[in-house]
Jmol script that loads the backbone (N, CA, C; Angstrom):
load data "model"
ATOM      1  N   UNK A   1      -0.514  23.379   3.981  1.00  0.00           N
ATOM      2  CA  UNK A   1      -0.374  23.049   2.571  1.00  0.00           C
ATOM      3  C   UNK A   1      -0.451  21.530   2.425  1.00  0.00           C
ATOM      4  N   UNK A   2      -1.752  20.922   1.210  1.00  0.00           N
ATOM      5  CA  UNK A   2      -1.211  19.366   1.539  1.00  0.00           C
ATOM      6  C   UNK A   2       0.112  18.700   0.664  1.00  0.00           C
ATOM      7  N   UNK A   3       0.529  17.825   1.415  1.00  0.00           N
ATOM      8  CA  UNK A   3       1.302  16.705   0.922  1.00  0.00           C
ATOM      9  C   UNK A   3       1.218  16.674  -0.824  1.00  0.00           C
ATOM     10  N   UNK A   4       2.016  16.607  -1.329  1.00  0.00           N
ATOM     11  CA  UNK A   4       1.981  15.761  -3.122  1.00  0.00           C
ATOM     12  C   UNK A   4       2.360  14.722  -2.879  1.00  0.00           C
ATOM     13  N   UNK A   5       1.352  14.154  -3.786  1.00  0.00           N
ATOM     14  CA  UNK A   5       1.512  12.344  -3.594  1.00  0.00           C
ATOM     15  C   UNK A   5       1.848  12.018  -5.335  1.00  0.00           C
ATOM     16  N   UNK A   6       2.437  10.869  -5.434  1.00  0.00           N
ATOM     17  CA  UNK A   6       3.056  10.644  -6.409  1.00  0.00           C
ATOM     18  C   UNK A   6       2.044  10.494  -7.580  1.00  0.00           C
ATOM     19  N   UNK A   7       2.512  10.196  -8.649  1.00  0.00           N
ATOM     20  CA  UNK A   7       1.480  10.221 -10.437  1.00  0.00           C
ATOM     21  C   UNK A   7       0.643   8.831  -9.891  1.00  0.00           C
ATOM     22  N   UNK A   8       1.491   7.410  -9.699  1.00  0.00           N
ATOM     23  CA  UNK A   8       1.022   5.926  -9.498  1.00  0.00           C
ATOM     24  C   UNK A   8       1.969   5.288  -8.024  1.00  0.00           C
ATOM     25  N   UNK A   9       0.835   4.702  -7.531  1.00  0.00           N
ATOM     26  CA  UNK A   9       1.048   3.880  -6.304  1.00  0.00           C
ATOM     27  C   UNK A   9       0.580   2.737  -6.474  1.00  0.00           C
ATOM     28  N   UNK A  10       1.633   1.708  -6.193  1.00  0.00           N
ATOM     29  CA  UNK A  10       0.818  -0.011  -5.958  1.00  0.00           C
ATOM     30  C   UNK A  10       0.290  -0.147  -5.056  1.00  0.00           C
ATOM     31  N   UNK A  11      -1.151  -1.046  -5.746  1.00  0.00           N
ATOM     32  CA  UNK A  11      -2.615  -1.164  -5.316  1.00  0.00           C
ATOM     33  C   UNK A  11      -2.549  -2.840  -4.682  1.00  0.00           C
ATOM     34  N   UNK A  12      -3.498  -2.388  -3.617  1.00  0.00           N
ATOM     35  CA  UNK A  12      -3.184  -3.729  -2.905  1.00  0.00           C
ATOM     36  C   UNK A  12      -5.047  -3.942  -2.500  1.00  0.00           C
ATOM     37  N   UNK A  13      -5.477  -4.407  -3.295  1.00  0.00           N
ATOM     38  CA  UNK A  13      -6.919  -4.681  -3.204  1.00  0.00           C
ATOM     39  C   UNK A  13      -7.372  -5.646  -2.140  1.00  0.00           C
ATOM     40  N   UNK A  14      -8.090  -5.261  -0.949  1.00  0.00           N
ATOM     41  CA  UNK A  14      -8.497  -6.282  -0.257  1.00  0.00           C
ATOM     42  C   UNK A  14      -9.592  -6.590  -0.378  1.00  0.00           C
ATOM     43  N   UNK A  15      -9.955  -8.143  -0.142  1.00  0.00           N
ATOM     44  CA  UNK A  15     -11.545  -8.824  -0.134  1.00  0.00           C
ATOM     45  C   UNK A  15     -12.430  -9.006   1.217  1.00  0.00           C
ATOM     46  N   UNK A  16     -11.496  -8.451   2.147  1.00  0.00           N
ATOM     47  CA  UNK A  16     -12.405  -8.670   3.253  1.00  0.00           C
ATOM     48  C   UNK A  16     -11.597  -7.672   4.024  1.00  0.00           C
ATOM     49  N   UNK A  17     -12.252  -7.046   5.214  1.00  0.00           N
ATOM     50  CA  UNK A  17     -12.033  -5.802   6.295  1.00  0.00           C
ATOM     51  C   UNK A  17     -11.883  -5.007   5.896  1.00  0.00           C
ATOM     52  N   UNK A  18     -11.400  -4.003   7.149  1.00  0.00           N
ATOM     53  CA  UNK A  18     -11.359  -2.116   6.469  1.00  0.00           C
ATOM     54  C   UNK A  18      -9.829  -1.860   7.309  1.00  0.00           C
ATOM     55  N   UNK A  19      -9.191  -0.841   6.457  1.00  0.00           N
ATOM     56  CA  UNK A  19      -8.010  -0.457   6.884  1.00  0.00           C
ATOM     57  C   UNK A  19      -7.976   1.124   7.407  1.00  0.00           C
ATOM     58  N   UNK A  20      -8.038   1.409   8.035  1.00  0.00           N
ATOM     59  CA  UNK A  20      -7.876   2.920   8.476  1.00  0.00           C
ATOM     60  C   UNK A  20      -6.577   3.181   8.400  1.00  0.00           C
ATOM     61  N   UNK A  21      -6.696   4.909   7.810  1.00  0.00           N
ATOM     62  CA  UNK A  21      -5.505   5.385   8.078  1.00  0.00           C
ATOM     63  C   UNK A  21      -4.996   5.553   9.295  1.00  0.00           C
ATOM     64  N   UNK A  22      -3.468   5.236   8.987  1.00  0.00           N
ATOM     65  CA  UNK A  22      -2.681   4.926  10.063  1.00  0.00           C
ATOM     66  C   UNK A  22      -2.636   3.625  10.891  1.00  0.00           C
ATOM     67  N   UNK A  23      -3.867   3.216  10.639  1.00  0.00           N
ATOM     68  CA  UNK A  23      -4.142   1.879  11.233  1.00  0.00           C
ATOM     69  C   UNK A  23      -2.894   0.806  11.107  1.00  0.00           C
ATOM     70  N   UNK A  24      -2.575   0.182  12.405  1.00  0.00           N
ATOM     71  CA  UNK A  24      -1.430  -1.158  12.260  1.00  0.00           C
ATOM     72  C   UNK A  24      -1.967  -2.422  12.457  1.00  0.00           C
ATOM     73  N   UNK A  25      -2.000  -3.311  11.246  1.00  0.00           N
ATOM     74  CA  UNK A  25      -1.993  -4.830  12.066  1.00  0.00           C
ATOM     75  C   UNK A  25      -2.218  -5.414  10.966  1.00  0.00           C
ATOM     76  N   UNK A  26      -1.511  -6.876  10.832  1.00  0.00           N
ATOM     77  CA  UNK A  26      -1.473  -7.948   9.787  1.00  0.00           C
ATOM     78  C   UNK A  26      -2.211  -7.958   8.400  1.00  0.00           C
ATOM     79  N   UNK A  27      -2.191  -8.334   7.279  1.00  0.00           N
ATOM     80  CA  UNK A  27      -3.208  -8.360   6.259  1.00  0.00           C
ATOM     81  C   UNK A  27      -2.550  -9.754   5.515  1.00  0.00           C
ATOM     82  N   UNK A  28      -3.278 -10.376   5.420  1.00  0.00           N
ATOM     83  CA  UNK A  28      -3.163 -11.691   4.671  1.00  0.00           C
ATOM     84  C   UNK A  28      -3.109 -11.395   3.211  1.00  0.00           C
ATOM     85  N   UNK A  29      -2.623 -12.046   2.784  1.00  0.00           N
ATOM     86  CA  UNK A  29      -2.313 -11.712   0.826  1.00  0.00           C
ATOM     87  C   UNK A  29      -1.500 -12.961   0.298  1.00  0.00           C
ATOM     88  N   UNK A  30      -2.306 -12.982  -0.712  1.00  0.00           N
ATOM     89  CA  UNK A  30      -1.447 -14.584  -1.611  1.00  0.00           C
ATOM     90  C   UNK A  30      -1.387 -14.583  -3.041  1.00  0.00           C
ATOM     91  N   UNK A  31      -2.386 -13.650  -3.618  1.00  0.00           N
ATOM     92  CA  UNK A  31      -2.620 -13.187  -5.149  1.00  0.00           C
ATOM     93  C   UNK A  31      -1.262 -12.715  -5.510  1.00  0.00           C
ATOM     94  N   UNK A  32      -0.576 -13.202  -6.650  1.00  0.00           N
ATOM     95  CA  UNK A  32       0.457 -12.799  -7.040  1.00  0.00           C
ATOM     96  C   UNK A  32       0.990 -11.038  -7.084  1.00  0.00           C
ATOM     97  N   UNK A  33      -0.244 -10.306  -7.753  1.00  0.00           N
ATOM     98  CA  UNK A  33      -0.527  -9.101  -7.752  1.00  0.00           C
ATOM     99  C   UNK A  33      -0.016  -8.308  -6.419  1.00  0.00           C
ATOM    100  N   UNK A  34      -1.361  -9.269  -5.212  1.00  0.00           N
ATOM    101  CA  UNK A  34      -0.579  -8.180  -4.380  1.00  0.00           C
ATOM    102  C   UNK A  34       0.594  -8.392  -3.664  1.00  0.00           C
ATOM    103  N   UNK A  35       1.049  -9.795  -3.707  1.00  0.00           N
ATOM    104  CA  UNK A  35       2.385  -9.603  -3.574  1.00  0.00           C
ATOM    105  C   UNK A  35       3.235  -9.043  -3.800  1.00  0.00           C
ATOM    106  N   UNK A  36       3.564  -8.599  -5.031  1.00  0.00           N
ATOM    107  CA  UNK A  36       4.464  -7.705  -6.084  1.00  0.00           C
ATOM    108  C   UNK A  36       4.132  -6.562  -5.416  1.00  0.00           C
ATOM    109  N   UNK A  37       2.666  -5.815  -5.463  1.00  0.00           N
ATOM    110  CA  UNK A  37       2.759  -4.886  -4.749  1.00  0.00           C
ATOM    111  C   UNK A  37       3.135  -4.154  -2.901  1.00  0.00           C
ATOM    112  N   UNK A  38       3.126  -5.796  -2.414  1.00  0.00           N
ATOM    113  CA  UNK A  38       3.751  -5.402  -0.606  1.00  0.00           C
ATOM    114  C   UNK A  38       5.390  -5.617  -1.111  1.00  0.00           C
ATOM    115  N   UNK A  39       5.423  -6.407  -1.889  1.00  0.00           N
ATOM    116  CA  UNK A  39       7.063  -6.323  -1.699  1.00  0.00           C
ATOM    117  C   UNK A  39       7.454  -5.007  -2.508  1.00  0.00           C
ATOM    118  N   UNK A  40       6.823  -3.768  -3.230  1.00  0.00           N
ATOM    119  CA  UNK A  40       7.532  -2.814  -4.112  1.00  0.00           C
ATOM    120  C   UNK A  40       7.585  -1.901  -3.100  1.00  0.00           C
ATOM    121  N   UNK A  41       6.244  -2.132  -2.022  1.00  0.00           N
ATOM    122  CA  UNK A  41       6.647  -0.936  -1.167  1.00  0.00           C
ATOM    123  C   UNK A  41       7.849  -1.525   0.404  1.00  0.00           C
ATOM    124  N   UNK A  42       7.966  -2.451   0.508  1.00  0.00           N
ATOM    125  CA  UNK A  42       8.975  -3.165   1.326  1.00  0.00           C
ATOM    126  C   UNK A  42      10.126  -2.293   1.518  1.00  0.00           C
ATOM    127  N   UNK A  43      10.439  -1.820   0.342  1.00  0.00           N
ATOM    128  CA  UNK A  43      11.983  -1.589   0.133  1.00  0.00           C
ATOM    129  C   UNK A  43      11.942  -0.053   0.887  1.00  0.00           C
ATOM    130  N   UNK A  44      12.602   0.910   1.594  1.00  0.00           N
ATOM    131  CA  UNK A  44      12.582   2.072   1.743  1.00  0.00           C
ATOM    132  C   UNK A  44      13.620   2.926   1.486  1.00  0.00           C
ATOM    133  N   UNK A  45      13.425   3.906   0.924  1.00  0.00           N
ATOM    134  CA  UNK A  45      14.632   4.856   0.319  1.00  0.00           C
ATOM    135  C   UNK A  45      14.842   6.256   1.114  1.00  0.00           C
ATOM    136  N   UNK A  46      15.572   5.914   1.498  1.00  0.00           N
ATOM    137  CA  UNK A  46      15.327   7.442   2.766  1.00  0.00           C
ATOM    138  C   UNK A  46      15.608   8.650   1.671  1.00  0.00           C
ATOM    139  N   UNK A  47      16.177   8.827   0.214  1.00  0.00           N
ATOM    140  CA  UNK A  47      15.910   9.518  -0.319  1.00  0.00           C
ATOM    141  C   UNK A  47      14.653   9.779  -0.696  1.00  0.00           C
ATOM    142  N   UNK A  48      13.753   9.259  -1.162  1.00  0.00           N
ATOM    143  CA  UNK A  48      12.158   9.323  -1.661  1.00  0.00           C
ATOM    144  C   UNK A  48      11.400   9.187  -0.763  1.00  0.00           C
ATOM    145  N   UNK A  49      10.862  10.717  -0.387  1.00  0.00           N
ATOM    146  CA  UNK A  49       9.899  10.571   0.658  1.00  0.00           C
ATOM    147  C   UNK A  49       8.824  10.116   0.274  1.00  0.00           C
ATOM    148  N   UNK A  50       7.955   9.602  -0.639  1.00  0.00           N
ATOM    149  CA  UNK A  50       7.124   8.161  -1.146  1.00  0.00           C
ATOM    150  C   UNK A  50       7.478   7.088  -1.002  1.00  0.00           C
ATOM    151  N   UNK A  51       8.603   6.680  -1.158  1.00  0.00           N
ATOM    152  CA  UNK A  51       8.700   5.298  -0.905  1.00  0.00           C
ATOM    153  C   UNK A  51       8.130   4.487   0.598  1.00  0.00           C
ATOM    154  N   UNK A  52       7.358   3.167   0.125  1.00  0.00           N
ATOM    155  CA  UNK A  52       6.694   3.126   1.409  1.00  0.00           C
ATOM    156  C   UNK A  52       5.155   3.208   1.271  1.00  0.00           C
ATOM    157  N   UNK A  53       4.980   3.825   0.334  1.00  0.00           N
ATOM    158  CA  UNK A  53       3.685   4.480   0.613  1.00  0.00           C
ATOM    159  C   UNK A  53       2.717   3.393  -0.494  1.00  0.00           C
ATOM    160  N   UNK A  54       1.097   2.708  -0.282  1.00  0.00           N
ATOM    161  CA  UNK A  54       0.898   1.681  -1.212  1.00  0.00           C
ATOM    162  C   UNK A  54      -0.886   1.875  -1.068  1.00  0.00           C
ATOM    163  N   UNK A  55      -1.360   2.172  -2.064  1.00  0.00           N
ATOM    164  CA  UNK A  55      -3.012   2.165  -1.551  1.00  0.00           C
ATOM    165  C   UNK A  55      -3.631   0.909  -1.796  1.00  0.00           C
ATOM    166  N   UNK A  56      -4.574   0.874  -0.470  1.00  0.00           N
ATOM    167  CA  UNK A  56      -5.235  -0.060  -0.225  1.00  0.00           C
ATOM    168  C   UNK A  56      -6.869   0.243  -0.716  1.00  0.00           C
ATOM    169  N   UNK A  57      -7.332  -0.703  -1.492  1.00  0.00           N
ATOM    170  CA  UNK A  57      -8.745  -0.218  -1.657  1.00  0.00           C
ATOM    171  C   UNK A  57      -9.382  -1.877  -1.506  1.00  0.00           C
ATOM    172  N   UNK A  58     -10.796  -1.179  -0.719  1.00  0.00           N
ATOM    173  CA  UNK A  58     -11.588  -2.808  -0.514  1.00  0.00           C
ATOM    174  C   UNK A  58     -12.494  -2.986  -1.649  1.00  0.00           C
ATOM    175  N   UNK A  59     -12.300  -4.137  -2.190  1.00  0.00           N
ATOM    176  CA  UNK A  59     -13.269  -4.986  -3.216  1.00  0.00           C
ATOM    177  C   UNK A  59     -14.475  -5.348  -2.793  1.00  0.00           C
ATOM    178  N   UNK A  60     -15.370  -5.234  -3.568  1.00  0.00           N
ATOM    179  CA  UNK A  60     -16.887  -5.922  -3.151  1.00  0.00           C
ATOM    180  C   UNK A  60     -17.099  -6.928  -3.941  1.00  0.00           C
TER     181      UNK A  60
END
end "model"
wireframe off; spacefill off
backbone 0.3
color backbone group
């Protein structure tokens, strides 16, 4: 059965590379935007199994 994923997730738009799922390792960010959005998912709520969770989409 899949997963339900929430109504809205903060978007963290990148301008350069590709992120695979599951994939681990650094991402540079300075745009106010996506700041707000690494720090909303920062926080973790062991009640909300979403929390945590933040999509990444690459810009052209």
């Amino acid at each position: 059965m899949p997963e339900s994923l929430p109504a809205a997730l903060p978007v963290l738009p990148l301008r350069q590379g590709v992120v695979l799922p599951g994939g681990i390792g650094p991402l540079s960010i300075g745009r106010p935007g996506s700041i707000a959005a690494a720090e909303a998912v920062g926080v973790h709520d062991p009640a909300d199994p979403h929390s945590g969770l933040i999509l990444v989409a690459v810009q052209r």
